[in-house]
C-alpha positions in Angstrom: -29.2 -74.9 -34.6 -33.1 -74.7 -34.1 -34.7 -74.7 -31.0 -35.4 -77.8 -30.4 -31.7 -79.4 -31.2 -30.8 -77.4 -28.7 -33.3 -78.1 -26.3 -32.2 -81.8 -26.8 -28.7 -81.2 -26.5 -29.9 -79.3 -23.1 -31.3 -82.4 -22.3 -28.5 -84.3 -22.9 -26.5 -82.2 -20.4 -28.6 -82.8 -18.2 -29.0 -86.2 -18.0 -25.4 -87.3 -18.4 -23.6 -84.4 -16.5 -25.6 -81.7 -14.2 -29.1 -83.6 -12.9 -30.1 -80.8 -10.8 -32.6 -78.4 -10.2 -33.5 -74.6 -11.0 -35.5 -72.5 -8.3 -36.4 -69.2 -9.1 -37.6 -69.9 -13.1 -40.7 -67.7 -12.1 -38.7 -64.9 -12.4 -37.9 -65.1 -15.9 -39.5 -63.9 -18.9 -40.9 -66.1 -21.2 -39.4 -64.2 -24.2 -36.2 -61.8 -24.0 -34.5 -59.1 -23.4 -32.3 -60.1 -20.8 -29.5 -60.4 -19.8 -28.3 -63.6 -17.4 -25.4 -63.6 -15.5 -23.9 -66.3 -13.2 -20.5 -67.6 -11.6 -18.5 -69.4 -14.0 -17.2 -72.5 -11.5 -15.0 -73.7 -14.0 -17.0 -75.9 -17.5 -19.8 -76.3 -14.2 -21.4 -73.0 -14.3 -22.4 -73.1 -18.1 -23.3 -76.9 -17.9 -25.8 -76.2 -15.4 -27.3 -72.8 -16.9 -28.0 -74.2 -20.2 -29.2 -77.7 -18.6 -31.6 -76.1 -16.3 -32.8 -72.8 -17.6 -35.6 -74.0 -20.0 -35.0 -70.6 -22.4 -32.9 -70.6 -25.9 -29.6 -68.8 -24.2 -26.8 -67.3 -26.3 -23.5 -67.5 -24.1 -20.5 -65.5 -24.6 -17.7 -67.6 -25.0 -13.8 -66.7 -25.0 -13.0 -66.0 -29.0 -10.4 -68.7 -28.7 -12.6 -72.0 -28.1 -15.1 -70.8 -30.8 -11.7 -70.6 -33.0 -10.9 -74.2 -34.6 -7.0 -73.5 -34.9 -6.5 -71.9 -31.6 -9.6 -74.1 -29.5 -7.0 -77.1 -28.8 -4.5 -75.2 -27.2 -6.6 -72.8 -25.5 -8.6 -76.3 -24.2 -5.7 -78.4 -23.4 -4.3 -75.4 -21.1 -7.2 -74.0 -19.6 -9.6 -77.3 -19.5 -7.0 -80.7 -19.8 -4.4 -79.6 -17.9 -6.1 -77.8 -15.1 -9.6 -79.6 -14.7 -8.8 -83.2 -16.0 -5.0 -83.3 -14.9 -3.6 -84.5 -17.6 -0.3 -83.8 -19.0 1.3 -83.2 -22.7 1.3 -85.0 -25.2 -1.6 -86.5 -24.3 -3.6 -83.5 -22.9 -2.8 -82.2 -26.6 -4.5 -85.3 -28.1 -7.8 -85.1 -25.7 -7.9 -81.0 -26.1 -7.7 -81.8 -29.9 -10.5 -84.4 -30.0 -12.9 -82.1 -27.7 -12.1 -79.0 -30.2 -13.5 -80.9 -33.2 -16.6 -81.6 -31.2 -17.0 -78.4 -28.9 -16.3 -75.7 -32.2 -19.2 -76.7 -34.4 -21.2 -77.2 -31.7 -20.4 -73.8 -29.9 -20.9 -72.2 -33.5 -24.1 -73.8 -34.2 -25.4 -73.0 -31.1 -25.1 -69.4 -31.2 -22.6 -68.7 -29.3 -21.3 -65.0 -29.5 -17.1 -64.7 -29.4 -15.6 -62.2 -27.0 -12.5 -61.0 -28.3 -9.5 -59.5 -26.0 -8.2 -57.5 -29.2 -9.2 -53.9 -28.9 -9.7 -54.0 -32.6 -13.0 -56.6 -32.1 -13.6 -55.4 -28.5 -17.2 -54.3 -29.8 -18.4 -56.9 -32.1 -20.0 -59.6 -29.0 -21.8 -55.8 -27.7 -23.6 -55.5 -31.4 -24.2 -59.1 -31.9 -25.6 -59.4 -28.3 -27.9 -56.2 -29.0 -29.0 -57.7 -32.3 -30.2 -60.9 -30.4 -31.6 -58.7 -27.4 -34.3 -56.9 -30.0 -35.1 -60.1 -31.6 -36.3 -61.2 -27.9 -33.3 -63.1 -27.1 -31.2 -64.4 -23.6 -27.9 -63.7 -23.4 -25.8 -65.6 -21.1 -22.3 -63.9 -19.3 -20.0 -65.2 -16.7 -18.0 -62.0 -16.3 -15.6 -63.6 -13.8 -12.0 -61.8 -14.3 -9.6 -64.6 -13.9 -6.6 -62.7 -12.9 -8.5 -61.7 -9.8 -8.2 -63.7 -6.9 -10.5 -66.8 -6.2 -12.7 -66.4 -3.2 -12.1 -69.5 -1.0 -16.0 -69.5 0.3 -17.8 -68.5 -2.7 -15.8 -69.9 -5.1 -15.9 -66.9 -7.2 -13.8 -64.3 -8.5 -15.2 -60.7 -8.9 -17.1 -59.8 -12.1 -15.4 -57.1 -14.5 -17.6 -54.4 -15.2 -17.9 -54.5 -19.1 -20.6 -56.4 -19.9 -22.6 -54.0 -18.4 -22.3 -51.6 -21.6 -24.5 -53.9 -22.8 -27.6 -52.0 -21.1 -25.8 -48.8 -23.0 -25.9 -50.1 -26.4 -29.4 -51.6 -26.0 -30.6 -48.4 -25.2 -29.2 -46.3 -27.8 -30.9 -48.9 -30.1 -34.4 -49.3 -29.0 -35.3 -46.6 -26.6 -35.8 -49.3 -23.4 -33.8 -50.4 -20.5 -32.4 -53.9 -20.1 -32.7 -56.3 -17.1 -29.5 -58.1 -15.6 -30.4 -61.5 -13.9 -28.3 -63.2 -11.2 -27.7 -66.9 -11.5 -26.3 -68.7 -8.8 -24.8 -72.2 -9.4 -24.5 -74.7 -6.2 -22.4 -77.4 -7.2 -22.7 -79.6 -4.4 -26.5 -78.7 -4.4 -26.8 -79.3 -8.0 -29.0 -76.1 -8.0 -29.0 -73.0 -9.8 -31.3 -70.2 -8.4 -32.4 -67.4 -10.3 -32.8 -63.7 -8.4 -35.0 -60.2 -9.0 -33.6 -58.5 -12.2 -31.4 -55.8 -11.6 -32.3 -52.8 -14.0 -29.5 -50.8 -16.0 -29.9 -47.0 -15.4 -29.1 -45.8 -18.9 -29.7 -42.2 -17.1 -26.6 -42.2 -14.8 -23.3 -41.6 -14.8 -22.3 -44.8 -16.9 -18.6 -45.7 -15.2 -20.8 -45.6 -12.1 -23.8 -47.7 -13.3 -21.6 -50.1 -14.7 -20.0 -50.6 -10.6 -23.2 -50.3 -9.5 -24.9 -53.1 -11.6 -22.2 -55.3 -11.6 -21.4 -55.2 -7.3 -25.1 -55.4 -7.0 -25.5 -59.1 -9.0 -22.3 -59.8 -7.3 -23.7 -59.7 -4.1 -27.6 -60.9 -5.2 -25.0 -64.1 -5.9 -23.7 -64.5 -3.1 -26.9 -63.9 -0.7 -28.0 -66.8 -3.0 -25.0 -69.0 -2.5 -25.0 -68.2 0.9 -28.6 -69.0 1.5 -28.0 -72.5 -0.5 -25.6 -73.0 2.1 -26.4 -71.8 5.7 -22.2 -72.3 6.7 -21.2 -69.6 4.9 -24.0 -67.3 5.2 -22.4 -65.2 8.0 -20.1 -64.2 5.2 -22.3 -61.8 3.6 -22.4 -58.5 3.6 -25.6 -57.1 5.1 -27.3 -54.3 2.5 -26.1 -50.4 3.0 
């Protein structure tokens, strides 16, 4: 997909689905590296990131929805069922007609597959490196979904993982990689864009990976927060 299908498909989004706003653009590069990563909010969080962010952006997406014999299933359980509320056989017969839409699409779009096997665990951390030196964005919602769902934020907290990303970038090319927080307000229709966040490729890297991934974590939710003054007695003030 060339840049400027996708900037219509972007479009498209847009004026059908998200129609918001994105504050904070300054703060982007024109051209990669980076690395952005925002709360997931369900299908909202990547609607409104590729909507509003006016860059090419290559997501990770779960291996299963890129996969065209597994996407239904995975869809109809994790999308049908829970979002739209509809039950089997007929969630199986919506999940089956998004798959045959959402697969090519996801594929042509660049999307990069993030296995749970052990066996693949690595390949979406070279492919994302090979984007990164060709100037790319890479787009991560690192949400774990077996943690708990915070009730104000809306959020459950980031695994640590992606973070190796700054690891493998800098064993390639010498350079360290920036991590930028994306907030997305759904009742705002707003997603704000924060201060990079700079790997350390230097430190201990169990501990830069906490530290990098707490720290957009809370950049997150000082943004959230500041979108929304009621829950802004909720944050954390800085150590």
């Amino acid at each position: 997909m060339n840049d400027r299908l996708y900037r219509l498909i972007a479009l498209g989004l847009q004026a059908c689905l998200w129609g918001g706003d994105v504050t904070g653009e300054e703060r982007l590069p024109k051209r990669g590296p980076a690395v952005l990563v925002a709360n997931h909010l369900a299908a909202w969080g990547p609607i409104a990131v590729i909507s509003s962010v006016p860059r090419r952006l290559h997501s990770w997406v779960i291996a299963d929805m890129m996969d065209a014999k597994r996407a239904p299933d995975y869809l109809r359980l994790d999308f049908v069922e829970r979002q739209l509320h509809l039950k089997n056989p007929l969630s199986l017969w919506v999940a089956n007609a998004i798959s045959k839409l959402s697969v090519p699409l996801l594929t042509s779009a660049g999307c990069i597959p993030v296995h749970s096997n052990f066996e693949e665990m690595l390949v979406p951390f070279h492919q994302s490196v090979d984007r990164l030196v060709e100037g790319g964005f890479i787009l991560i919602f690192p949400e774990d979904p077996a943690q708990p769902l915070d009730p104000i934020y809306q959020m459950s907290p980031f695994k640590k993982g992606f973070v190796r990303l700054g690891e493998f970038y800098f064993q390639r090319t010498g350079r360290v990689l920036a991590f930028y927080p994306l907030a997305v307000h759904l009742v705002r229709r707003e997603v704000q864009v924060g201060a990079p966040v700079m790997h350390n490729p230097h430190a201990n890297p169990v501990g830069e990976r906490l530290r990098v991934k707490h720290t957009l974590e809370r950049m997150i939710h000082e943004m959230l927060a500041g979108m929304n003054r009621d829950v802004y007695f909720r944050v954390p003030a800085p150590r």
